[in-house]
C-alpha positions in Angstrom: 21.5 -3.2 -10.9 21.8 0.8 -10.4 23.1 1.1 -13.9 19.7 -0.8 -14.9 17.3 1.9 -13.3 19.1 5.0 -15.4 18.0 5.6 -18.9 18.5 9.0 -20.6 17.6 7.9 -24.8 18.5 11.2 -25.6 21.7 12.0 -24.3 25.2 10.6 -25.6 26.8 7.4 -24.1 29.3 8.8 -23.0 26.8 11.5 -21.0 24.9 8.4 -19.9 28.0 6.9 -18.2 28.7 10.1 -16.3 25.1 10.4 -15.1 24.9 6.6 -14.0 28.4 7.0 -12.1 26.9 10.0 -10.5 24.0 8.6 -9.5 25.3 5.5 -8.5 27.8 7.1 -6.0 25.0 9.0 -4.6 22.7 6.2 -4.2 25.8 4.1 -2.3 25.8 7.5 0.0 22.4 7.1 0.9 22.6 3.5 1.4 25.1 4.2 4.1 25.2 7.9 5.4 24.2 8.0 9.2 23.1 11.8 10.3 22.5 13.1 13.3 19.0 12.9 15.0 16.4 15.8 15.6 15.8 15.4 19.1 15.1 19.1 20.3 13.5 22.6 18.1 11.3 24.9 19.1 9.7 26.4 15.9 6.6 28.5 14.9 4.5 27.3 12.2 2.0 29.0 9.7 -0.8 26.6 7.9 -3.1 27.6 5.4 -5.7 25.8 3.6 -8.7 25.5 1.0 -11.5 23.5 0.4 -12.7 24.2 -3.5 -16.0 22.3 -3.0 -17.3 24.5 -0.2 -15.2 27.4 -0.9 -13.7 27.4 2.7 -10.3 28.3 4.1 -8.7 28.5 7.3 -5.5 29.8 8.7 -3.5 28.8 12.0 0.1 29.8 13.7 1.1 27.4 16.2 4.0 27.4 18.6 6.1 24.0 18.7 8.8 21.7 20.9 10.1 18.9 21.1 11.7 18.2 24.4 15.2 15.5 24.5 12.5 12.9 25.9 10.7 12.7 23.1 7.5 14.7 23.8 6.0 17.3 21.2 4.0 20.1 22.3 2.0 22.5 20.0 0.0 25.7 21.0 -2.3 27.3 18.6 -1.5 31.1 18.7 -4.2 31.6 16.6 -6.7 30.6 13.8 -9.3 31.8 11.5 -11.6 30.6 8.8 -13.0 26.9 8.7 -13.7 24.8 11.6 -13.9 21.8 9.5 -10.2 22.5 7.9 -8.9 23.3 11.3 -10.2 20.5 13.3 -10.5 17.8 10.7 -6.8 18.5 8.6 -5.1 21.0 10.0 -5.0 19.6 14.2 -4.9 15.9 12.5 -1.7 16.3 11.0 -0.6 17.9 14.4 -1.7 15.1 16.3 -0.2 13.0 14.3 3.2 14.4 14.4 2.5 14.6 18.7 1.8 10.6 18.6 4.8 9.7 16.4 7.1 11.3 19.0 5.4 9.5 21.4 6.8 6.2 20.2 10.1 7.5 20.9 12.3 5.7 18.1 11.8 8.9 15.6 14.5 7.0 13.5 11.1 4.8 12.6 10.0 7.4 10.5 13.0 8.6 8.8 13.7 8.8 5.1 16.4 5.7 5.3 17.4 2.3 3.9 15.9 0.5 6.7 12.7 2.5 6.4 12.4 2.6 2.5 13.3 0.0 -0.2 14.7 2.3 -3.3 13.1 0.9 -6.2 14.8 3.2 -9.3 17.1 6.3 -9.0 17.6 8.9 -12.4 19.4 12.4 -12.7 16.9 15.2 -12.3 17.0 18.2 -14.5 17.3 20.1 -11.6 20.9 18.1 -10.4 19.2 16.2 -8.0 19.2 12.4 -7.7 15.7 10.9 -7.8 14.9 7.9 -5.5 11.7 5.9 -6.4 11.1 4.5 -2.9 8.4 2.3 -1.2 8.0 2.0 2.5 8.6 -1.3 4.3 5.9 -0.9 6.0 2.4 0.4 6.2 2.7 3.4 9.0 1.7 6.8 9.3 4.5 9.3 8.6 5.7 6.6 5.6 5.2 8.2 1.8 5.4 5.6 -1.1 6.5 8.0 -4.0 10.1 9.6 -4.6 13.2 11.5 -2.6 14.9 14.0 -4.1 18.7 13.8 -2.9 21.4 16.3 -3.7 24.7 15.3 -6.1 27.4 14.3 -4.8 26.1 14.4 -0.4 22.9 12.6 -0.6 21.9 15.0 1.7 17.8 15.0 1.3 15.6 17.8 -0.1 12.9 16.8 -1.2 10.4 13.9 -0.6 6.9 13.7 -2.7 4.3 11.1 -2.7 1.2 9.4 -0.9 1.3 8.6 2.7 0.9 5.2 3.1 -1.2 5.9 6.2 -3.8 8.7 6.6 -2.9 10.8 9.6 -6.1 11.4 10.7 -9.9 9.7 10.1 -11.4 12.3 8.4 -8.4 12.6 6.2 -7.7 10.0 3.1 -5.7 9.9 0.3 -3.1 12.3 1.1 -0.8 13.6 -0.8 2.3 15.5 0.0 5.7 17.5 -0.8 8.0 17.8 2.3 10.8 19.9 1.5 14.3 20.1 3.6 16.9 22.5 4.8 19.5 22.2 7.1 19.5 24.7 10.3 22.3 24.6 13.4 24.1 21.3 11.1 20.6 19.4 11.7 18.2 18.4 8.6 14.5 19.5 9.5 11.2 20.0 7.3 11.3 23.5 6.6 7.9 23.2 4.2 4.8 20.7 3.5 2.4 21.0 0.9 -0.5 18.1 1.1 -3.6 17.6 -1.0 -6.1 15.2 0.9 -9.6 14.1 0.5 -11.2 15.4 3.2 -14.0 13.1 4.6 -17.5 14.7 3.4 -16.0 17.4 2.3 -13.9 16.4 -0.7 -10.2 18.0 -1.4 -8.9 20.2 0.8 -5.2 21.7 0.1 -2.9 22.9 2.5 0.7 24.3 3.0 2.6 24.3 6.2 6.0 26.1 6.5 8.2 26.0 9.3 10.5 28.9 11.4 12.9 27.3 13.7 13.7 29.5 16.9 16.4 26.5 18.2 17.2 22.9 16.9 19.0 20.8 19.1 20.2 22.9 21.8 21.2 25.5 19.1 19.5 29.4 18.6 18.7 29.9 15.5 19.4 33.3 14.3 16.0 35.4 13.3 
């Protein structure tokens, strides 16, 4: 069935048989792979956002943890611009983030087989393997849209779509680009870029990027 999803009209057979094998053996890797879980960073964040219909922005830093148990913390270290951005996008995605720990099974919300059904996979111009995926299930934290994998590890780096679940109220329609890195051996979001519709208000655009101070019990070096 994987050979099925990859067609490349342009490029020779034999070029076509490479690609599939590729992606094929990357897609098996996924299918199985087992990583380690993120159960403890302390990072920094800096958000920034726009609304075009109002012309507003905002800004925030916030401090970050989450603690072996399962709890996330965040402390605004400061903020500017917007009230509306801050409270209604910006502290919605936060909260969200703060409840999803609080179910304690993070592994719910990973980017996984038992998570996501992968509906197609291609070779990317960029030599990454493209997953078309769909969430199991409707839940915040879920996108419906594609993962970009790298060739031959399957290790994630990319994942771009809509969430499946608003995070907030006052937020539909989002969607987003999570990028990946690894840091101390652990994969961890390292930058999000979301374009939601903003009850009221209308779009509202906003980046997020992430500096890690420790991941798992490991400093991270500055």
């Amino acid at each position: 069935m994987l050979a099925c999803w990859l067609a490349h009209p342009a490029a020779s057979p034999a070029r076509n048989r490479v690609d599939s094998a590729s992606v094929e053996a990357v897609v098996q890797r996924f299918m199985t792979r087992a990583d380690d879980a993120l159960t403890q960073f302390r990072s920094t964040r800096h958000l920034e956002a726009q609304n075009d219909r109002f012309n507003k922005e905002a800004t925030m830093d916030v401090a970050t943890e989450l603690f072996p148990d399962g709890r996330f913390t965040y402390t605004i270290v400061r903020e500017s611009g917007s009230s509306t951005i801050r409270n209604r996008v910006m502290r919605g995605l936060l909260e969200n983030e703060k409840e999803m720990a609080a179910a304690k099974d993070p592994s719910r919300f990973a980017v996984t087989p038992a998570n996501y059904e992968v509906m197609g996979a291609e070779m990317t111009e960029e030599g990454t393997v493209k997953l078309l995926t769909k969430p199991r299930r409707k839940e915040a934290g879920l996108v419906e849209g594609a993962v970009f994998l790298t060739s031959p590890d399957a290790d994630i780096v990319r994942v771009e779509g809509r969430m499946v679940k608003s995070p907030s109220f006052w937020t539909t329609r989002v969607d987003v680009v999570k990028r990946y890195a690894r840091v101390a051996g652990a994969r961890v979001p390292i930058r999000l870029d979301t374009t939601a519709r903003v009850r009221f208000a209308g779009m509202s655009t906003m980046t997020m990027t992430y500096a890690y101070e420790m991941v798992n019990g490991i400093a991270v070096a500055q």
